[in-house]
C-alpha positions as CSV (number, residue, x, y, z in Angstrom):
1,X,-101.9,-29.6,-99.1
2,X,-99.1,-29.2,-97.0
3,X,-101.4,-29.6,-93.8
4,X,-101.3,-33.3,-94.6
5,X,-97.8,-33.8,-94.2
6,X,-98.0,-32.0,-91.1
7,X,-100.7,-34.4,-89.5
8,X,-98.4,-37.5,-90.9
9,X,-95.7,-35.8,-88.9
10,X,-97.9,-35.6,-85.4
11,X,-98.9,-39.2,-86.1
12,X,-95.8,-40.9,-86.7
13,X,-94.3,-38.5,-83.3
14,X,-97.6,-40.1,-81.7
15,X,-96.5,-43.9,-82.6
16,X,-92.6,-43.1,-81.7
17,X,-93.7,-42.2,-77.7
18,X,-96.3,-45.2,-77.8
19,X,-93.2,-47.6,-79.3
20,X,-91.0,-46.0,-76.6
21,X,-93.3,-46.2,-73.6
22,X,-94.1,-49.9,-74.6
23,X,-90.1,-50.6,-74.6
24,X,-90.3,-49.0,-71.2
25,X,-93.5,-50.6,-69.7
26,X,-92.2,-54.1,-71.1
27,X,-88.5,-53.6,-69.5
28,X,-90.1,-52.9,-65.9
29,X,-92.1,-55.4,-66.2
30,X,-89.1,-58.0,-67.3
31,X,-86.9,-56.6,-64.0
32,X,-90.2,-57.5,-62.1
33,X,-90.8,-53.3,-60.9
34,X,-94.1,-54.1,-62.0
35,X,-96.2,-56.9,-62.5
36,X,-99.0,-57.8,-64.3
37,X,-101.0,-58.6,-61.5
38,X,-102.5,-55.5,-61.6
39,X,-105.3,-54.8,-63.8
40,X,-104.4,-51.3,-65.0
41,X,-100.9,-52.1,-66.2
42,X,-102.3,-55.6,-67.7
43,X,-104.8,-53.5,-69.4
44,X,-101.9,-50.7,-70.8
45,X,-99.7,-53.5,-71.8
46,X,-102.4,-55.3,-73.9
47,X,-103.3,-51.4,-75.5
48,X,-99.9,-51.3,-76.2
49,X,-99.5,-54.8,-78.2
50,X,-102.8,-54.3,-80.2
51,X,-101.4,-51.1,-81.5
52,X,-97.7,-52.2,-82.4
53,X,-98.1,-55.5,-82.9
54,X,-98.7,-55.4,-87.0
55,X,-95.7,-52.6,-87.5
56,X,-93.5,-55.5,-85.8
57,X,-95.4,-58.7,-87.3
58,X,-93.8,-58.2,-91.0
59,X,-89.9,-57.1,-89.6
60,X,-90.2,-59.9,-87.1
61,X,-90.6,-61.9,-90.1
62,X,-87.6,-60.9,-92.2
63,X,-85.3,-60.1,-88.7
64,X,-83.1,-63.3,-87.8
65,X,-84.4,-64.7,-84.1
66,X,-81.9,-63.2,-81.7
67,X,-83.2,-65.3,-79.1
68,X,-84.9,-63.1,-75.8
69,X,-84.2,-59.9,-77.6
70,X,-86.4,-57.9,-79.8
71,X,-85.3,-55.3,-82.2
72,X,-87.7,-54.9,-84.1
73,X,-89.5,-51.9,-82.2
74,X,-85.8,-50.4,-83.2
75,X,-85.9,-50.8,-86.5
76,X,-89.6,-49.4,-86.5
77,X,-88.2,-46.5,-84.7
78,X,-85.0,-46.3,-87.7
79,X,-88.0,-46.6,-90.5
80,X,-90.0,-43.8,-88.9
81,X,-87.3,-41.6,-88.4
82,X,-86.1,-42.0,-91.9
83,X,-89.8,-40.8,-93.2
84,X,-90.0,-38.0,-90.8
85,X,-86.6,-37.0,-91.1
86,X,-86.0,-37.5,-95.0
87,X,-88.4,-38.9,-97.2
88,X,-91.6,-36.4,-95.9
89,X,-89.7,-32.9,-96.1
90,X,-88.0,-34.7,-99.9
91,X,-91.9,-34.8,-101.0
92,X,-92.9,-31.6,-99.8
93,X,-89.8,-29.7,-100.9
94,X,-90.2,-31.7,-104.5
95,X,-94.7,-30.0,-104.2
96,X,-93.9,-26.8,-103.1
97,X,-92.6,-25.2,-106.6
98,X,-95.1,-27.0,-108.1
99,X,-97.4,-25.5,-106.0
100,X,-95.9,-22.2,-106.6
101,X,-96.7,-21.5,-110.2
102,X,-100.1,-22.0,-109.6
């Protein structure tokens, strides 16, 4: 049972680096170090966007507009920090003893 937290936990590691490499990949592009000109980088940018566009769709919705900046890859970050960090290792530690009479 406790294999399934484990694979949540390599997933939600797997969709902080894709968030952070995203943040990255869209801040060269914005300070023009790349460009989308190129078909490879066009290509990983729109990867990218298909994969974290609906975690940011519903918090860019509640989020005030802040005008050129975009926080809501932060607060997706926050949110999957807090279920890694605290709400996952809370559910297992609240299984395991009843796993252990059993």
């Amino acid at each position: 049972m406790f294999m399934v937290f484990d694979i949540i936990q390599f997933l939600l590691h797997i969709v902080t680096w894709i968030i952070i490499i995203q943040a990255v990949l869209t801040w060269l592009i914005a300070f023009n170090v790349i460009n989308t000109h190129n078909d490879f980088v066009r290509q990983i940018l729109y990867a990218l966007n298909r994969m974290t566009e609906p975690m940011y769709r519903p918090i860019r919705r509640i989020m005030p507009d802040f005008g050129a900046l975009d926080f809501s890859p932060l607060v997706v970050l926050l949110l999957i920090q807090i279920v890694s960090g605290i709400v996952i290792p809370h559910i297992e530690a609240s299984m395991s003893p009843a796993l252990a009479g059993v």
